[in-house]
DOVEXRO-127370 format. One record per residue (C-alpha): x, z, y negated; residue in one letter; residue number from 1. Coordinates in nm, 3 decimals, padded with zeros to 5 digits. Layout:
! residues N
(atom (X, Z, Y), "A", NUM)
...
//
This chain:
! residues 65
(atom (17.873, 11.290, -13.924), "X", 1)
(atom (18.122, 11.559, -13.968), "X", 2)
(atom (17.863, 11.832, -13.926), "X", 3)
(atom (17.784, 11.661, -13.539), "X", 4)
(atom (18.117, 11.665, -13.468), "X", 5)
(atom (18.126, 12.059, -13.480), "X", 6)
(atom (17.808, 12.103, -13.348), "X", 7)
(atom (17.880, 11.915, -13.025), "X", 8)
(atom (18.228, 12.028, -12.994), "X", 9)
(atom (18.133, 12.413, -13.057), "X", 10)
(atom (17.897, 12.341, -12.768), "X", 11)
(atom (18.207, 12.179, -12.595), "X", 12)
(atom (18.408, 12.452, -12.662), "X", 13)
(atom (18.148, 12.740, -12.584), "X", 14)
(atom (18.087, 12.581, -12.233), "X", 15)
(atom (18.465, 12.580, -12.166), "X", 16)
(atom (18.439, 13.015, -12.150), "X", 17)
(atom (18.739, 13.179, -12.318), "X", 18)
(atom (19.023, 12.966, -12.470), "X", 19)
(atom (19.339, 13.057, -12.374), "X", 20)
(atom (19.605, 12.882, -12.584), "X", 21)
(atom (19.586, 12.672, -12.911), "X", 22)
(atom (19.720, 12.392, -12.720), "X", 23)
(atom (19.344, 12.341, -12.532), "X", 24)
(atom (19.175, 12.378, -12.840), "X", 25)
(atom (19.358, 12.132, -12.977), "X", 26)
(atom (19.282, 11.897, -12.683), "X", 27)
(atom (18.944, 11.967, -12.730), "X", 28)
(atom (18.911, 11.860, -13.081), "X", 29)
(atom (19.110, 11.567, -12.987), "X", 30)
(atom (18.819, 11.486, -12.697), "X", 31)
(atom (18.515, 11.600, -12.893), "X", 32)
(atom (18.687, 11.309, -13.131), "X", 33)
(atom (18.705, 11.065, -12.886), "X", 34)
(atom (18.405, 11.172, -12.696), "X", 35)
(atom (18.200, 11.022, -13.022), "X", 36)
(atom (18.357, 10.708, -13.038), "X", 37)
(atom (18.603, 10.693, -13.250), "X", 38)
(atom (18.934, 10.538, -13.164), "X", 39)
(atom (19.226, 10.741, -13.017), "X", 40)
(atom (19.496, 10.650, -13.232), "X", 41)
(atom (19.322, 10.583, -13.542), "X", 42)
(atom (19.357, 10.717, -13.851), "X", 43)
(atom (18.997, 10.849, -13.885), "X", 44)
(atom (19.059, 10.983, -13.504), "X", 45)
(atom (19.393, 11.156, -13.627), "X", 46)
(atom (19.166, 11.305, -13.943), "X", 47)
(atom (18.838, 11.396, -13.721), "X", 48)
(atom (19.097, 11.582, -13.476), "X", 49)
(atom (19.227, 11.768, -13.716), "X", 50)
(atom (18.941, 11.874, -13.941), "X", 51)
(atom (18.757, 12.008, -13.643), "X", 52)
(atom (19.054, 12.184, -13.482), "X", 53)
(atom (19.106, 12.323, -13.775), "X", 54)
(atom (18.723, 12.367, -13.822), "X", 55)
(atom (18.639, 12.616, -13.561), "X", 56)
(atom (18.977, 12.811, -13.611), "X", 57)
(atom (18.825, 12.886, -13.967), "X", 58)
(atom (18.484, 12.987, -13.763), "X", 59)
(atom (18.653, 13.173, -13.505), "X", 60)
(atom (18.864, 13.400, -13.719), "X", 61)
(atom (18.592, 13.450, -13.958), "X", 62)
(atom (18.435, 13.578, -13.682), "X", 63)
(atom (18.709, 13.805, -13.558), "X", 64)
(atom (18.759, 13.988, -13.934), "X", 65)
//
């Protein structure tokens, strides 16, 4: 499940152009999250936000180096 999260929210994020502040990205992990079902609030929401922020900052500054 993990691995659909990222996939749909890199598409998310792709289709949003550039980012400009951590504080969007962040917002869109937290939507992705929500986007898939899983309960704002939650504990597993809280987790899923986190691991995918978190996620595609790995994949972005892998990238960048």
């Amino acid at each position: 499940m993990s691995r659909i999260l990222l996939m749909c929210s890199v598409a998310l994020l792709g289709a949003c152009g550039v980012r400009s502040a951590q504080h969007s990205d962040w917002e869109n992990a937290r939507l992705a999250c929500a986007d898939v079902g899983i309960a704002p609030g939650s504990g597993a929401f809280d987790q899923c936000a986190f691991d995918l922020y978190y996620s595609l900052w790995d994949l972005q500054n892998e990238r960048d180096n």
